[in-house]
Wavefront OBJ file of the C-alpha trace (Angstrom):
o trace
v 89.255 -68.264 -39.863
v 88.128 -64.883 -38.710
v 90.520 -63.395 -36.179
v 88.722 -63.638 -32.578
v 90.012 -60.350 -31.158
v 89.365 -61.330 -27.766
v 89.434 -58.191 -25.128
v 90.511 -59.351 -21.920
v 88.761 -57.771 -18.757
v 89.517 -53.561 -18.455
v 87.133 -53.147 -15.846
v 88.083 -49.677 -13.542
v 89.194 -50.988 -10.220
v 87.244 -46.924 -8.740
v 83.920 -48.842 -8.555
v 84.691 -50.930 -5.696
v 86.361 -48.465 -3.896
v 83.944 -45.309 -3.193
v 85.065 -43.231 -0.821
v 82.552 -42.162 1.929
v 81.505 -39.155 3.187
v 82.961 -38.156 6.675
v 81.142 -36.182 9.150
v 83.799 -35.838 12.112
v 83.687 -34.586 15.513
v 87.179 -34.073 17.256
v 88.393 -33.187 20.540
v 91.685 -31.007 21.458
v 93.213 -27.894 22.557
v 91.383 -25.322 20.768
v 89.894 -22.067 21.880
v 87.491 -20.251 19.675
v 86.697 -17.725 22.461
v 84.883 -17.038 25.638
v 81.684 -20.062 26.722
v 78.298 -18.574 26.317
v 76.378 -18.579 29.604
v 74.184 -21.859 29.767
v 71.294 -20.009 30.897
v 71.580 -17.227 28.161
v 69.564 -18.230 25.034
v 71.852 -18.179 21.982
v 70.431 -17.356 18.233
v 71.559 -18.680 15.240
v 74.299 -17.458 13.268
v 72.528 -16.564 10.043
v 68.837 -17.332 8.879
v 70.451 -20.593 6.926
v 71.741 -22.228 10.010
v 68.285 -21.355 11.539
v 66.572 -23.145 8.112
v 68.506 -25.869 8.699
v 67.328 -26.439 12.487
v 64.519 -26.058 11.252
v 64.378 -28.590 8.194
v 65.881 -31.418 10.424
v 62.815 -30.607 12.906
v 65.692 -29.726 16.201
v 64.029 -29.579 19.141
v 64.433 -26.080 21.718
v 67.116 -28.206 22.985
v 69.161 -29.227 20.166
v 68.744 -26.088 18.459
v 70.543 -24.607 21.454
v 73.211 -27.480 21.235
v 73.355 -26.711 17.470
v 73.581 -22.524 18.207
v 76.243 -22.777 20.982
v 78.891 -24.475 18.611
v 78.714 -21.143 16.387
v 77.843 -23.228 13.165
v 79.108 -21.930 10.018
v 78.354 -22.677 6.063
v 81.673 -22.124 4.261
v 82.010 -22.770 0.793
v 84.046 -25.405 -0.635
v 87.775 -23.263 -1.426
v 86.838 -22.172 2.630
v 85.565 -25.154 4.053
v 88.706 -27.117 5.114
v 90.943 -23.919 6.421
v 87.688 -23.906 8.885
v 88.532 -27.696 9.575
v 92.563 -27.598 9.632
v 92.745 -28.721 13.118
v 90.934 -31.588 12.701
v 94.901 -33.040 12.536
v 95.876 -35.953 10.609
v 92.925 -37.212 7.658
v 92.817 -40.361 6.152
v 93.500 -40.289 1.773
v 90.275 -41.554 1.547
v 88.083 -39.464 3.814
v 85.534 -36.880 1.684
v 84.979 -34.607 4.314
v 81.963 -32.621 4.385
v 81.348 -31.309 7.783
v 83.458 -31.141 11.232
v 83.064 -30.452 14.433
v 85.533 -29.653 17.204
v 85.808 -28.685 20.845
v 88.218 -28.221 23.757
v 85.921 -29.556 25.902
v 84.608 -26.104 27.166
v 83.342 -24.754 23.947
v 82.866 -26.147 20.331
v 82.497 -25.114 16.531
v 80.780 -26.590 13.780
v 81.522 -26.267 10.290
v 79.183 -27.250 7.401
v 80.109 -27.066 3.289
v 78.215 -25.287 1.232
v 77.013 -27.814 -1.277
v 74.143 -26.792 -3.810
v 74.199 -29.374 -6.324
v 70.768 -31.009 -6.468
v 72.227 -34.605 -6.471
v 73.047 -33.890 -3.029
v 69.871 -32.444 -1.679
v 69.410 -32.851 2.054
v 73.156 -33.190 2.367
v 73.491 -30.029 4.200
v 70.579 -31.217 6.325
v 71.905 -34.133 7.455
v 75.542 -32.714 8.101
v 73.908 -30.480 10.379
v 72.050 -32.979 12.187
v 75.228 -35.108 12.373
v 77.148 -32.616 13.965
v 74.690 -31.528 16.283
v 74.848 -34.923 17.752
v 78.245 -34.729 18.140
v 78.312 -31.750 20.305
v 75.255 -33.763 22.303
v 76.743 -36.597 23.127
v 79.561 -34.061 24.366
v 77.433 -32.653 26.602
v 76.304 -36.266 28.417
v 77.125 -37.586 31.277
v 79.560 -40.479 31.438
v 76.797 -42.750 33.083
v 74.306 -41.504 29.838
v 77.314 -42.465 27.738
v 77.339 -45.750 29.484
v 73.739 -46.757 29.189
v 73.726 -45.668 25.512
v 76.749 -47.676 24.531
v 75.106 -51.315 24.810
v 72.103 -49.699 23.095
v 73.683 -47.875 19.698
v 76.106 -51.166 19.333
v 73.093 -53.074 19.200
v 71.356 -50.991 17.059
v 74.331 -50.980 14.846
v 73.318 -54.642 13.535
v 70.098 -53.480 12.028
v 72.194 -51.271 9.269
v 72.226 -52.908 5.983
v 73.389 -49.928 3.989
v 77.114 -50.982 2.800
v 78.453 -47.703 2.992
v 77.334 -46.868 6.372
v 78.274 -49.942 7.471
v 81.920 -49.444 6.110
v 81.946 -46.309 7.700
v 81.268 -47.208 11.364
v 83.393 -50.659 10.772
v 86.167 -47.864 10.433
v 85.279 -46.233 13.363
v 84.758 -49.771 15.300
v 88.876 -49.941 15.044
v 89.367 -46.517 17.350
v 88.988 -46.133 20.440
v 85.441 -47.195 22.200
v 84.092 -43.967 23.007
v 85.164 -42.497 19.645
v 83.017 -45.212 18.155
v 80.065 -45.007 20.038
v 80.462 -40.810 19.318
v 79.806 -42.214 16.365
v 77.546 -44.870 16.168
v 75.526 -41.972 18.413
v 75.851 -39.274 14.985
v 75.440 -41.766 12.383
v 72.659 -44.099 13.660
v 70.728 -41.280 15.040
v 70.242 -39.604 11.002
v 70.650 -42.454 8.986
v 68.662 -45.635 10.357
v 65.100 -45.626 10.341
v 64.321 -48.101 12.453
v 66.692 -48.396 15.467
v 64.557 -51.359 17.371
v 64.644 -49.588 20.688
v 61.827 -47.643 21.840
v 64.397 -46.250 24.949
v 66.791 -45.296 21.844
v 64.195 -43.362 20.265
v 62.918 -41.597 23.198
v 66.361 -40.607 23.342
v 66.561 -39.147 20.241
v 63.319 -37.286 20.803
v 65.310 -34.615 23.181
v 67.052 -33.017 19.771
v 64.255 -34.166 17.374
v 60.581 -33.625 16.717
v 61.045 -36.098 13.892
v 64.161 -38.385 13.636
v 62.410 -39.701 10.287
v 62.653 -36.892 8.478
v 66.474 -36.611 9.261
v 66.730 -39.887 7.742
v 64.730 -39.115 5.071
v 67.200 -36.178 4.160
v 70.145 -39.020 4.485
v 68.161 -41.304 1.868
v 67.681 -38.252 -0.184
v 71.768 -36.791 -0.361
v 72.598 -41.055 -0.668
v 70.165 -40.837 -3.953
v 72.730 -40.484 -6.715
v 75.525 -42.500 -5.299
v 73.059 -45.452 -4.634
v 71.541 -45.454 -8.162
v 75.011 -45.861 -9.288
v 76.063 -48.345 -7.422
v 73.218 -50.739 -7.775
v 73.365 -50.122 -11.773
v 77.239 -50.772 -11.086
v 76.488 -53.735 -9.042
v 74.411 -54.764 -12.066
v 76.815 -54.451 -14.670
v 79.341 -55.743 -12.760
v 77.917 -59.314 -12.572
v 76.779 -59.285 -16.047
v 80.184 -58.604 -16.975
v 81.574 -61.213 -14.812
v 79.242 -63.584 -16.339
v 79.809 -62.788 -19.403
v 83.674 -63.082 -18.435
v 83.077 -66.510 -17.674
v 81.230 -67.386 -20.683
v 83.742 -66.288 -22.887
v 86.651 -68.035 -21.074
v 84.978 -71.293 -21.631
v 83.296 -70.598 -25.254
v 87.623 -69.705 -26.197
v 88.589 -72.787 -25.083
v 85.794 -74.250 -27.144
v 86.864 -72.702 -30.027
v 90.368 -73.487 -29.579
v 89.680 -77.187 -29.231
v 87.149 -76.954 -32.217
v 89.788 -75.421 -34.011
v 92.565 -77.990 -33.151
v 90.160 -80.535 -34.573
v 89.598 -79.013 -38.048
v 93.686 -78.379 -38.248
v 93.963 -82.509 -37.281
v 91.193 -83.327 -40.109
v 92.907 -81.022 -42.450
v 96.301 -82.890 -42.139
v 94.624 -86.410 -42.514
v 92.850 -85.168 -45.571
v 95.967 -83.667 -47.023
v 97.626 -86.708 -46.209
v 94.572 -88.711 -47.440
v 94.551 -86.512 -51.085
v 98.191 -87.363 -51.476
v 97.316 -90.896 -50.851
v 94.317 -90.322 -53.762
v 96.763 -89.193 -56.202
v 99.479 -91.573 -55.720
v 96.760 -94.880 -56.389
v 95.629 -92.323 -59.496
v 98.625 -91.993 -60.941
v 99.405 -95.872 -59.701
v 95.736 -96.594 -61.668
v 96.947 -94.265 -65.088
v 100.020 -96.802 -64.551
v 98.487 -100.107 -64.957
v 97.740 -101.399 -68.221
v 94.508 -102.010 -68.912
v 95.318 -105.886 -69.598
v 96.814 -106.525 -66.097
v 95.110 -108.567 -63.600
v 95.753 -105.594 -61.159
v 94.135 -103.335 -62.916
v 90.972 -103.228 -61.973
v 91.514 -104.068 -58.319
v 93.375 -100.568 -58.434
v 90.753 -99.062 -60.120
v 88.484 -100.236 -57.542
v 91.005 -99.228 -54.509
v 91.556 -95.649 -56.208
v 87.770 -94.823 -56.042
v 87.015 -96.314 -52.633
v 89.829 -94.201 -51.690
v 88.681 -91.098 -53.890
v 84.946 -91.268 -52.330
v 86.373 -91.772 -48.764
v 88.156 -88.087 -49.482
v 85.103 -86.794 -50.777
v 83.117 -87.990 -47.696
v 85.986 -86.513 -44.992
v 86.000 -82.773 -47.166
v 82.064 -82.925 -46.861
v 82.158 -83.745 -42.738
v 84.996 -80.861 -42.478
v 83.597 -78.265 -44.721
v 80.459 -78.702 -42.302
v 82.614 -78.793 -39.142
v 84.779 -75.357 -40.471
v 81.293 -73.586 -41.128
v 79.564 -74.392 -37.388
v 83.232 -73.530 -36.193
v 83.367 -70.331 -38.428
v 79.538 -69.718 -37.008
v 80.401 -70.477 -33.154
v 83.502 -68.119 -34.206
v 81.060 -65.276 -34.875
v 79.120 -65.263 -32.112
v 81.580 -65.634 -29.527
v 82.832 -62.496 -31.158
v 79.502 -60.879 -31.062
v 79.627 -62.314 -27.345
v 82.914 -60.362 -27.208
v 81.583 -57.240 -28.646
v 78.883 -57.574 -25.649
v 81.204 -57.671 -23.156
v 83.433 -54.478 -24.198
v 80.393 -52.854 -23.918
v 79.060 -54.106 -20.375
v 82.318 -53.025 -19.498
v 82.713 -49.529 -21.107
v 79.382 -48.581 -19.211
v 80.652 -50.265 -15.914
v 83.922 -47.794 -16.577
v 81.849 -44.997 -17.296
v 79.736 -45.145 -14.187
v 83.511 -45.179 -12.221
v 84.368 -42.256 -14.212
v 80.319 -40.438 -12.887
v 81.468 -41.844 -9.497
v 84.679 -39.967 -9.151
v 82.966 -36.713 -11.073
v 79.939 -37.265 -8.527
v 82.940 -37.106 -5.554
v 84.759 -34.305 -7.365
v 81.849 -31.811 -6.758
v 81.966 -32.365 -3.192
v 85.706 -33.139 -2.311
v 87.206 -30.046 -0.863
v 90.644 -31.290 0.133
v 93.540 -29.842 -1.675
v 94.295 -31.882 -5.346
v 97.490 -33.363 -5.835
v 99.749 -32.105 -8.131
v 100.827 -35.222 -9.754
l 1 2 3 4 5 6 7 8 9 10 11 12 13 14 15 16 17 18 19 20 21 22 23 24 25 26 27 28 29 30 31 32 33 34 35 36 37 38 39 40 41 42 43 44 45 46 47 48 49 50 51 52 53 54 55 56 57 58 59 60 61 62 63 64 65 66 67 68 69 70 71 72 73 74 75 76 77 78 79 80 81 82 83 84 85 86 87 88 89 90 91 92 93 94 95 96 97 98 99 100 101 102 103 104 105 106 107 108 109 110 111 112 113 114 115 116 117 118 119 120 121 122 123 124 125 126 127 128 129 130 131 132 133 134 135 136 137 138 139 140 141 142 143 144 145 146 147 148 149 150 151 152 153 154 155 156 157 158 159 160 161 162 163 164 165 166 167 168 169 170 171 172 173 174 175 176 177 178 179 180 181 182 183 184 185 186 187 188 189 190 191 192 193 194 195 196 197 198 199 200 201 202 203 204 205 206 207 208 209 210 211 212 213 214 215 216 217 218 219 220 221 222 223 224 225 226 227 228 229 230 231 232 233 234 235 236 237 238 239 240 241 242 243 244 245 246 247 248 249 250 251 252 253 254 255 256 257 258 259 260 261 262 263 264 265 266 267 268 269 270 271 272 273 274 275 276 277 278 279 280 281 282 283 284 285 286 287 288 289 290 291 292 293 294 295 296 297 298 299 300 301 302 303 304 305 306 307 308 309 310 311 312 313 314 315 316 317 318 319 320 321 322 323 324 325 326 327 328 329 330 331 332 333 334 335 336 337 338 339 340 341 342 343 344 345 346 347 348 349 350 351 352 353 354 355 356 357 358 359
């Protein structure tokens, strides 16, 4: 028989665990210099903060908001010495922008990102953040009334990795989380189902849509990989199963034609023995002919049996190749699923700016 060669499952455990993309607003004792004047106008901090107002369609309003936290585009080797006081991050957090404020004044810090996968990132970090250093800026009563309202609205998301996201934030405190749900839902759900929401949203945007759109636009590359991972992994799991049942097929098959093997050996021997039993007898005995007669019923029985299991070793030897063919299948289903782990964690790479480790 043709050695199976079975490959047992090797699929990369770095699909199911994509990191996600933190935009983070933080509160402590920091001082990044005197509070501008409320009723002073304040100007942008370089024509590509102002193109990103801009782009994300900031009302008078926000764009103030967004001016008065002194944002900043740092590159990627900069970006998280601007961010170091953010305190303690989680492993898994790929952070991309921060924001952070004493309570009296605030600073926002954006990555410089120019890899087209990620078009609109910028955009949307921007956005984010600006929200942040809104909802800073509302009462606690406007806090209040919004909370029912974003928790609500946090039902409608469908988007797994937003939803992962705010489920993380769910476990901090409340007013972290609806800091956040305020951020997140505000740039990345289209339809919030509350006309009161969106008319809330309309003091820092001329069009919230086009923020999302931005979101749907940076999300691009890491949701064509996933669904084609999400494809590949249930083919592979099927597959999987397939082959777990068509081994133990074999196997039985296999123990079969072994069985039939030893009762035909046993069944020649039995041949040879009334041959040479037959070769024995003289011709002029009585018994003769009666083992004559017992050697060829015997002889065609053998004949018959080698027939049935030269058929049954060929169907076995043809269900033998395709399960391997099946095999070769699934080593491929599951080289591409590892590959697309492998563009996942590449995909990350150009954005992560935290420190690699050294082991």
């Amino acid at each position: 028989m043709k050695n199976l060669g079975w490959i047992g499952s090797t699929k990369s455990k770095s699909i199911n665990s994509w990191k996600f993309i933190a935009l983070v607003a933080v509160f402590g004792v920091l001082r990044f210099g005197p509070q501008i004047a409320d009723g002073l106008p304040v100007e942008p901090t370089s024509h590509e903060i102002k193109k990103l107002a801009d782009a994300t369609t900031m009302t008078s309003e926000a764009q103030q908001v967004f001016y008065k936290q002194t944002p900043t585009i740092q590159t990627k080797s900069n970006f998280l010495k601007d961010c170091h006081k953010l305190g303690n991050l989680d492993e898994d957090q790929l952070l991309l922008g921060c924001y952070v404020s004493d309570g009296q004044s605030g600073k926002i810090v954006i990555e410089s990102i120019s890899d087209e996968r990620f078009k609109g990132m910028m955009e949307l970090i921007a956005a984010h953040e600006m929200l942040h250093a809104a909802y800073r800026q509302l009462s606690q009563s406007e806090r209040d009334a919004l909370a029912p309202r974003l928790k609500k609205a946090a039902h409608r998301v469908t988007d797994r990795h937003l939803a992962k996201v705010l489920k993380k934030y769910e476990d901090t405190n409340s007013d972290r989380f609806v800091n956040e749900l305020h951020s997140h839902l505000g740039t990345e759900l289209y339809d919030l189902g509350d006309a009161e929401l969106e008319q809330h949203y309309r003091r820092y945007f001329v069009d919230r849509h086009r923020v999302v759109a931005f979101a749907q636009q940076s999300n691009a590359a890491r949701n064509k990989l996933d669904d084609r991972a999400d494809r590949l992994k249930l083919e592979v799991d099927t597959l999987e199963l397939k082959l777990k049942s068509a081994k133990q097929d074999l196997k039985a098959m296999q123990q079969n034609l072994a069985d039939r093997r030893q009762n035909l050996d046993m069944l020649h021997a039995n041949v040879i023995q009334l041959r040479e039993q037959a070769e024995q007898t003289d011709r002029q005995d009585s018994n003769w002919i009666a083992a004559i007669a017992q050697f060829e019923q015997m002889k065609s029985r053998y004949n018959q049996q080698v027939q049935e299991y030269n058929v049954q070793l060929q169907q076995s030897q043809n269900q033998a190749d395709q399960f391997n063919l099946q095999v070769d299948r699934y080593n491929q289903k599951v080289k591409a699923y590892n590959e697309i782990a492998h563009e996942q964690r590449s995909l990350l790479a150009e954005l992560d700016s935290r420190p690699k480790s050294k082991n």
